[in-house]
C-alpha positions in Angstrom: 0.0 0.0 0.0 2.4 2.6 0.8 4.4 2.0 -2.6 1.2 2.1 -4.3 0.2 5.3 -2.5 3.9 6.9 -3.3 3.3 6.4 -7.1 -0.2 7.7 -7.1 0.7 11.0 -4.8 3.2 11.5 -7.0 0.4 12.2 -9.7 -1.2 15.1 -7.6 0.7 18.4 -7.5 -0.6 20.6 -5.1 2.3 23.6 -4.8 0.4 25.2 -8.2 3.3 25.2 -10.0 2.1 22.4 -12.7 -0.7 20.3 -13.4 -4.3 20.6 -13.1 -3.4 23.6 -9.9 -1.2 25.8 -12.5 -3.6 25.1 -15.0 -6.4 26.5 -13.2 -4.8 29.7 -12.0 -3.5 30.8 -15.2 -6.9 30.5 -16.4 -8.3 32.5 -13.9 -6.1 34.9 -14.3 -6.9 35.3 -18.1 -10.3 35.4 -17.5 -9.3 38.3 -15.4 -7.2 40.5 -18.0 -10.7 39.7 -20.5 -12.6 41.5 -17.6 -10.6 44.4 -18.1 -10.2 44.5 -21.5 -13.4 42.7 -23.1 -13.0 43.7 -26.1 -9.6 42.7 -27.0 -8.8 39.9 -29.2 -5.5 38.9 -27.8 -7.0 38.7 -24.6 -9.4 36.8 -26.0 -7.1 34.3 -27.5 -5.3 34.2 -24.2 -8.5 32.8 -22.8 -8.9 30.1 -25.5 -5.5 29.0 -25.5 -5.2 28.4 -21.7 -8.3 26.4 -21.4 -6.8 24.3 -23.7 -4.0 23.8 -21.5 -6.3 23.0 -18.4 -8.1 20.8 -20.7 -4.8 19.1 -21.8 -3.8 18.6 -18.1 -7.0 17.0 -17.2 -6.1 14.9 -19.8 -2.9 14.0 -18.8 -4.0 13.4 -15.2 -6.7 10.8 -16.1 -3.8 9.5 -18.3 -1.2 8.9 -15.6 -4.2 7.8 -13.1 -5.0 5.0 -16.2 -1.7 4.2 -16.6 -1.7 3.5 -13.0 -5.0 1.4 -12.8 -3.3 -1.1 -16.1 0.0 -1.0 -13.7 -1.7 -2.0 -10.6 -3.9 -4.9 -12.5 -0.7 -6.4 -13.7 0.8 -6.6 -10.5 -2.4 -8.1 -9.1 -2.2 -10.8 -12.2 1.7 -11.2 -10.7 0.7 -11.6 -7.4 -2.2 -14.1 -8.1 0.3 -16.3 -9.9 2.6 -15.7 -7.4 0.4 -17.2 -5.0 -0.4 -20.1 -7.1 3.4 -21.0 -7.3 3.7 -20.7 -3.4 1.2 -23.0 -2.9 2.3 -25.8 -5.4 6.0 -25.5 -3.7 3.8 -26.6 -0.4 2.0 -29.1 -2.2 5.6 -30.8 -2.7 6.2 -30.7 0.5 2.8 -32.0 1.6 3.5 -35.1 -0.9 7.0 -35.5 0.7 5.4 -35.8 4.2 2.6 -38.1 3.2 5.7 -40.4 1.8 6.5 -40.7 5.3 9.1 -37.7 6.1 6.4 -36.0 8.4 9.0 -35.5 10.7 11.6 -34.4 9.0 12.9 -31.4 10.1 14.3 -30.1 7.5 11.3 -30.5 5.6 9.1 -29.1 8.4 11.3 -25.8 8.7 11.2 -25.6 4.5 7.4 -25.7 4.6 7.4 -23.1 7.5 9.4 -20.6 5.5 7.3 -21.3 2.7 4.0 -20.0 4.9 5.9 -17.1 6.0 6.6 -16.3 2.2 3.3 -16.6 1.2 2.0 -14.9 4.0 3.3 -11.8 1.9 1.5 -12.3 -0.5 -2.0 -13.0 0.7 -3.9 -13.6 4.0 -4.6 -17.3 4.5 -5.5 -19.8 7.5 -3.2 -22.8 7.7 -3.9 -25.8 9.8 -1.0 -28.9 10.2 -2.5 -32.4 10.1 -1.6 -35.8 12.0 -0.1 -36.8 8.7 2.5 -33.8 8.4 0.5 -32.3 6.1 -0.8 -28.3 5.9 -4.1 -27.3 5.0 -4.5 -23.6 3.5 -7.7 -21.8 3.2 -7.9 -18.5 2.2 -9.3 -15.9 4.6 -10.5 -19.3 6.4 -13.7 -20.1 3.8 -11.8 -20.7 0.2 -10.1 -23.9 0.4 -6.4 -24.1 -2.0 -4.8 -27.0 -0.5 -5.6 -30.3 1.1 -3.7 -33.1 1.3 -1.7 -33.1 -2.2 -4.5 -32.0 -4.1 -4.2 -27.7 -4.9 -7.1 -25.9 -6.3 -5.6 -22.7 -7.7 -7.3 -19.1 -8.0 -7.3 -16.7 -10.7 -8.2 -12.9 -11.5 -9.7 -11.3 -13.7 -11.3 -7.8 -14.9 -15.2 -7.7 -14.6 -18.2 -5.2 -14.5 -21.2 -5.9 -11.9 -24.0 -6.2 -13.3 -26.0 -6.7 -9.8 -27.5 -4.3 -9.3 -27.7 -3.3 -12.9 -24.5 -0.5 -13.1 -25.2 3.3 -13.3 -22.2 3.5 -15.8 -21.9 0.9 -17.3 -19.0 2.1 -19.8 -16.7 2.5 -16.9 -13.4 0.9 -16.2 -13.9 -2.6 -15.4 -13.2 -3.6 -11.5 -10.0 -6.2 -10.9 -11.8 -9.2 -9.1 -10.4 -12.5 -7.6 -12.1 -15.8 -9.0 -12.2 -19.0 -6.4 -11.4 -22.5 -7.7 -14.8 -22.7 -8.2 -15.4 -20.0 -10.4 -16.9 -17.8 -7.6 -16.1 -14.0 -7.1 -13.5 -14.5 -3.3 -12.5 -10.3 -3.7 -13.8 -9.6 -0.8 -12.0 -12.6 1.4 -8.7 -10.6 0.4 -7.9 -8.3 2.3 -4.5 -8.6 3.8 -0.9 -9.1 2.2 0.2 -8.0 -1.5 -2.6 -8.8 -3.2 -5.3 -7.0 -0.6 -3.5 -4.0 -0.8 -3.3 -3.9 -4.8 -6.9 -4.9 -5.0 -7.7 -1.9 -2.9 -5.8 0.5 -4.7 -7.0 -0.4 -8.0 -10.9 -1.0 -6.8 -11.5 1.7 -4.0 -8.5 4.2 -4.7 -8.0 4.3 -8.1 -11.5 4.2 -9.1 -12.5 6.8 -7.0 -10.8 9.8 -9.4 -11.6 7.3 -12.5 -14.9 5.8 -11.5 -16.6 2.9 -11.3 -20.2 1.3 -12.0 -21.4 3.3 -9.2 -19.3 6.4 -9.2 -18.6 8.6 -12.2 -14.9 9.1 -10.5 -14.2 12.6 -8.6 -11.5 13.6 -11.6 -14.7 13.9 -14.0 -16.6 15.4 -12.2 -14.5 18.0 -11.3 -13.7 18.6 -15.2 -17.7 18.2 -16.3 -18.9 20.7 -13.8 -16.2 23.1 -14.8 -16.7 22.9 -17.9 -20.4 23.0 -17.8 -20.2 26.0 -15.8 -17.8 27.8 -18.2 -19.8 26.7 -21.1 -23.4 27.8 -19.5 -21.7 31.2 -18.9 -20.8 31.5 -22.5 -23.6 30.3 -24.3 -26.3 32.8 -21.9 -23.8 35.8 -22.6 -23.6 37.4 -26.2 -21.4 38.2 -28.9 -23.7 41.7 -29.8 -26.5 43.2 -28.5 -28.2 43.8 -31.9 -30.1 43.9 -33.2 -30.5 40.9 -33.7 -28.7 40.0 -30.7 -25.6 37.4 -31.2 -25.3 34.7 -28.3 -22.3 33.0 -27.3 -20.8 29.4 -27.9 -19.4 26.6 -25.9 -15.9 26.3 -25.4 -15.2 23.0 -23.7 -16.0 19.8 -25.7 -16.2 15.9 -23.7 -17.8 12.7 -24.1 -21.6 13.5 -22.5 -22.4 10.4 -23.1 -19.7 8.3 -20.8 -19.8 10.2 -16.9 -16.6 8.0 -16.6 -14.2 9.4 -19.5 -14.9 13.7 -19.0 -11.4 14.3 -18.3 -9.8 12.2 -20.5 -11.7 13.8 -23.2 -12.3 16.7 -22.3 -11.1 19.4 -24.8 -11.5 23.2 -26.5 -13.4 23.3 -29.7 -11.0 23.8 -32.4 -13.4 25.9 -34.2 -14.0 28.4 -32.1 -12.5 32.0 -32.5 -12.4 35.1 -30.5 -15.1 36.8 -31.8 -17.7 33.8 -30.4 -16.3 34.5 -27.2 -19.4 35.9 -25.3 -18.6 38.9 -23.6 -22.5 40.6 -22.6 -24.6 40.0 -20.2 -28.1 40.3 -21.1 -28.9 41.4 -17.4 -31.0 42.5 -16.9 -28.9 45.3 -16.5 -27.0 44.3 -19.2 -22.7 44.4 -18.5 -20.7 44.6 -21.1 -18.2 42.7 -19.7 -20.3 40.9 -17.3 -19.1 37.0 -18.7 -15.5 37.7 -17.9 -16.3 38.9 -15.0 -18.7 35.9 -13.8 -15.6 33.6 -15.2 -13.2 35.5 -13.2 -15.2 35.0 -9.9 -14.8 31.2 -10.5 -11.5 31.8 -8.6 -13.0 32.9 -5.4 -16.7 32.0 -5.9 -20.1 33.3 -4.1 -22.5 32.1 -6.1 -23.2 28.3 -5.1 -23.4 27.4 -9.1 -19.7 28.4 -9.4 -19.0 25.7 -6.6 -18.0 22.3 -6.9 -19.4 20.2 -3.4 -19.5 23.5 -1.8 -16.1 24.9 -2.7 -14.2 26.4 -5.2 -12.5 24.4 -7.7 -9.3 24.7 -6.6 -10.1 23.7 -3.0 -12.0 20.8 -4.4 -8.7 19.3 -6.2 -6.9 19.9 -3.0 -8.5 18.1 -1.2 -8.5 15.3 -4.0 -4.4 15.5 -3.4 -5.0 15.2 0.0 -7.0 12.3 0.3 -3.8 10.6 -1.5 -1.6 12.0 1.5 -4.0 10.8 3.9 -4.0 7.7 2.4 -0.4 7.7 2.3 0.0 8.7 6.1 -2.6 6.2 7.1 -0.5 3.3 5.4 3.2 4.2 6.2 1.7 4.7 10.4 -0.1 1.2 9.4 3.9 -0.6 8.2 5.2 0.6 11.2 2.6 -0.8 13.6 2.4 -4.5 11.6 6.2 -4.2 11.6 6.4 -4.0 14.8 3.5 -6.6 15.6 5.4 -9.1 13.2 8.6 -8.9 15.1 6.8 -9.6 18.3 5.1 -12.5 17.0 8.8 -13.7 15.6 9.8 -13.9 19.2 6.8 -15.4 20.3 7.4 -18.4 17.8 10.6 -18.6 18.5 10.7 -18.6 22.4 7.2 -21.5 22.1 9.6 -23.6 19.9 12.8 -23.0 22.0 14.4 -22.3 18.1 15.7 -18.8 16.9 15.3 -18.8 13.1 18.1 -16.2 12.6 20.8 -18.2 14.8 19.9 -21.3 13.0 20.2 -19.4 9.5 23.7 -18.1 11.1 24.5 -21.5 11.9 23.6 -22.7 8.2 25.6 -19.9 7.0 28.7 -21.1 9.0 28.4 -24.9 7.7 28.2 -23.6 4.0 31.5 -21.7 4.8 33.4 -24.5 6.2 31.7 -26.4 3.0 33.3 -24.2 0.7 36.5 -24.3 2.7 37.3 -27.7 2.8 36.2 -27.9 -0.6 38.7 -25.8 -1.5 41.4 -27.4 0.4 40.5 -30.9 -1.8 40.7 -29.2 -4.7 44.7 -27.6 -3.9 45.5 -31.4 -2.4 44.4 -32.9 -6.4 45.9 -30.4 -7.8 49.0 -30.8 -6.0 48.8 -34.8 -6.2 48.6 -34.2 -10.3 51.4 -31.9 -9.7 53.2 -34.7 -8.3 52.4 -37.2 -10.5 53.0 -34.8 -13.6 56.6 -34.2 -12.4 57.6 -38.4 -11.5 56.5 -38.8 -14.8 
């Protein structure tokens, strides 16, 4: 979790000196310099060519946050077969034992390091039989080992369909499929693959969306650029007669909730002089659109609010849900860090065994290995040496 968090902050600027923050300002601040000077066309340009930046950014976020999700399933593909090949190394040693080395030592301490590998992986009950045996069910309902017989999971990318989804064109949700072909996502929730299913299914798709949530990202960029475009198109070009309105300036998929920011764009055909700059009032203010776009920066009016603040405070505190998140999981390492070590010396004082003095031990026998090997090797060489020179 907390390398998945680090990647994913690193995704949300929040110093406004790039991204989606920079973005916004600079196109505040042009709407701004139109306020002052409506009728300018370079101002005007100014305005069309930084909402295409903002629009470009959005895009570019939703990107990286994609890019991201794909990363995130692959690892979860990884980790599932990961698991898989953990568990068949166990099933060996559950056929050795059943051949009658249940109490082997060396076998018993092999399939004990294999549980504590695969314990990183995945959260898992295991039980030891009369026969030396281990039994392993996940999350203590989906059986994947008994006896010598494995039963192996997969994953796989799905979209609910009960209840029927609000969006259905959304990205699909990474889910882990039982033995039995039944959906076991929610049984996972500990080790390497319940923290990657959670990033991809609950973080993740929370700025992407889901088929229940259209994904915080888009609607941040479909309400701005609603807003911005509502503005436009109820101001007007001329007063008349007959009186000119306005035109849209942000473009998106209306028809997927899910993909606004990744499509969300400035319609190349629109020029400065369709910029609306009236408002009709009444009183009609000849600069009143730039000056309703400009107050977008520190709005009043609850339609220029996004969840009841401005836009900029709204992608602020999407960053720092990512830093909370973050926090939450780096407090959460150090605690089952520190829980892990105790339970180490738990094991180690029930079975009168320390694991790192025998490993220091094992280390110390494959050193005098090597050396006496190597002193076998000089004495053949020398006796060919020997040999070599009677001849």
């Amino acid at each position: 979790m907390v390398n998945s968090m680090t990647d994913i902050q690193s995704r949300f600027d929040i110093s406004g000196n790039s991204g989606i923050p920079q973005a916004l300002n600079n196109l505040f601040q042009s709407f701004s310099a139109w306020a002052t000077t409506p009728g300018n066309q370079a101002t005007q340009q100014t305005v069309i060519d930084r909402a295409s930046q903002l629009a470009t950014t959005f895009q570019q976020a939703a990107g990286a946050l994609s890019t991201q999700a794909t990363n995130t399933e692959q690892q979860i593909t990884q980790t599932v077969s990961a698991i898989n090949q953990k568990i068949t190394e166990i099933q060996g040693y559950n056929r050795l034992a059943l051949q009658g080395n249940k109490n082997d030592g060396g076998l018993n301490a092999r399939m004990h390091a294999a549980l504590d590998e695969l314990s990183n992986l995945v959260n898992f009950d295991a039980r030891f039989e009369s026969d030396g045996t281990v039994s392993i069910t996940l999350n203590g309902q989906t059986p994947v080992l008994f006896d010598d017989k494995q039963y192996k999971i997969s994953t796989d990318l799905f979209q609910p369909q009960t209840p029927p989804p609000t969006y259905p064109s959304s990205p699909a949700a990474a889910r882990v499929v039982g033995p039995d072909g039944s959906d076991i996502t929610a049984q996972v929730t500990g080790g390497q693959l319940g923290a990657l299913l959670e990033v991809r299914n609950q973080v993740l798709a929370s700025y992407l969306g889901d088929a229940t949530h259209p994904g915080d990202l888009n609607t941040m960029a479909k309400q701005f650029a609603t807003r911005v475009n509502d503005l436009l198109t109820n101001g007007q070009v001329t007063a008349g007669p007959p009186a000119q309105n306005g035109v849209p300036l942000f473009t998106f998929d209306t028809t997927n909730d899910t993909a606004v920011a990744r499509t969300l764009a400035v319609d190349p055909t629109v020029t400065t002089d369709q910029l609306a700059t009236i408002d009709p009032g009444p009183p009609s203010i000849s600069n009143g659109v730039p000056l309703a776009l400009s107050q977008l920066a520190t709005p009043l009016n609850g339609a220029d609010k996004i969840a009841g603040v401005s836009y900029s405070e709204y992608y602020g505190q999407l960053a720092g849900r990512v830093g909370g998140k973050l926090s939450d999981a780096q407090n959460g390492q150090d605690v089952q860090q520190s829980l892990l070590a105790q339970a180490k010396d738990l094991r180690d004082q029930y079975s009168g065994v320390s694991l790192d003095e025998e490993a220091t031990i094992l280390i110390q026998f494959q050193r005098a290995y090597q050396a006496n090997s190597r002193f076998i090797t000089v004495l053949d060489q020398l006796t060919q040496d020997t040999i070599d020179i009677l001849k």
